[in-house]
N, C-alpha and C positions, 0 to 999 in steps of 0.2 A: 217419098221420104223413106229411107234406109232404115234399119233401125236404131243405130248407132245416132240421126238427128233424130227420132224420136225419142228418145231415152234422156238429150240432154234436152230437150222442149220440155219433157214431163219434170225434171229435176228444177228447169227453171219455173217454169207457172205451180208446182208445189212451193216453191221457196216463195215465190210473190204471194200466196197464199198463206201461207205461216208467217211469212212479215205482216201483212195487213192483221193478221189473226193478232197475233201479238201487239200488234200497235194500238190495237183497241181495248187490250187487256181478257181476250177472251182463252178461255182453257180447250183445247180439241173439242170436250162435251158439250159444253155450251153451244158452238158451231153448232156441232155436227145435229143437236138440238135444235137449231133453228133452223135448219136444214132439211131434218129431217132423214139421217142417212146416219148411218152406226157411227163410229167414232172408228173404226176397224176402215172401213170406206177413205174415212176425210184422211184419216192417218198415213192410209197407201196412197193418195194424189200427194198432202205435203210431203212425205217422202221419196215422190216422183217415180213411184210404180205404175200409176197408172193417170191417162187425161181424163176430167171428164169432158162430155160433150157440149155442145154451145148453149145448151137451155141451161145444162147445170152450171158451169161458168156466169152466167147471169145472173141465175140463183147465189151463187156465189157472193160475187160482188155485193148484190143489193145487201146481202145478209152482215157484209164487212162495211156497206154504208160508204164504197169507193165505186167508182168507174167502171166496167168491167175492163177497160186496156189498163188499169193499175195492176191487173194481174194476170197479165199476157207480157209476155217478153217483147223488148222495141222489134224485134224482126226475129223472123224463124231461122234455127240452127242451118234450115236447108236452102235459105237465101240467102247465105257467104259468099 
């Protein structure tokens, strides 16, 4: 993966993360709260700076009360 498909993977599974976040009515804090991870953290993945890894994705999800492929893009930037 190039960096350039990494950059828009991270933009998208941030953005699926900030929609689920929002859809539940939760503030970055809160999350990041349940989570257990700064708000500085959760802020640079929804802003698609950085991935987390497959534990914290799970974490994730259970914490949004969805799926974990509700917040994985349908297919990676670099399967085009």
């Amino acid at each position: 993966m190039n960096d350039t498909d990494r950059q828009i993977l991270a933009a998208e599974i941030g953005g699926l993360i900030r929609d689920a976040r929002e859809a539940l009515g939760l503030s970055v804090a809160t999350l990041a709260d349940r989570l257990d991870v700064s708000r500085q953290w959760l802020t640079r993945v929804e802003g698609g700076e950085t991935i987390p890894n497959v534990r914290r994705l799970v974490e994730i999800a259970a914490a949004l009360e969805v799926e974990t492929a509700k917040i994985l893009p349908d297919r990676s930037p670099c399967m085009t």
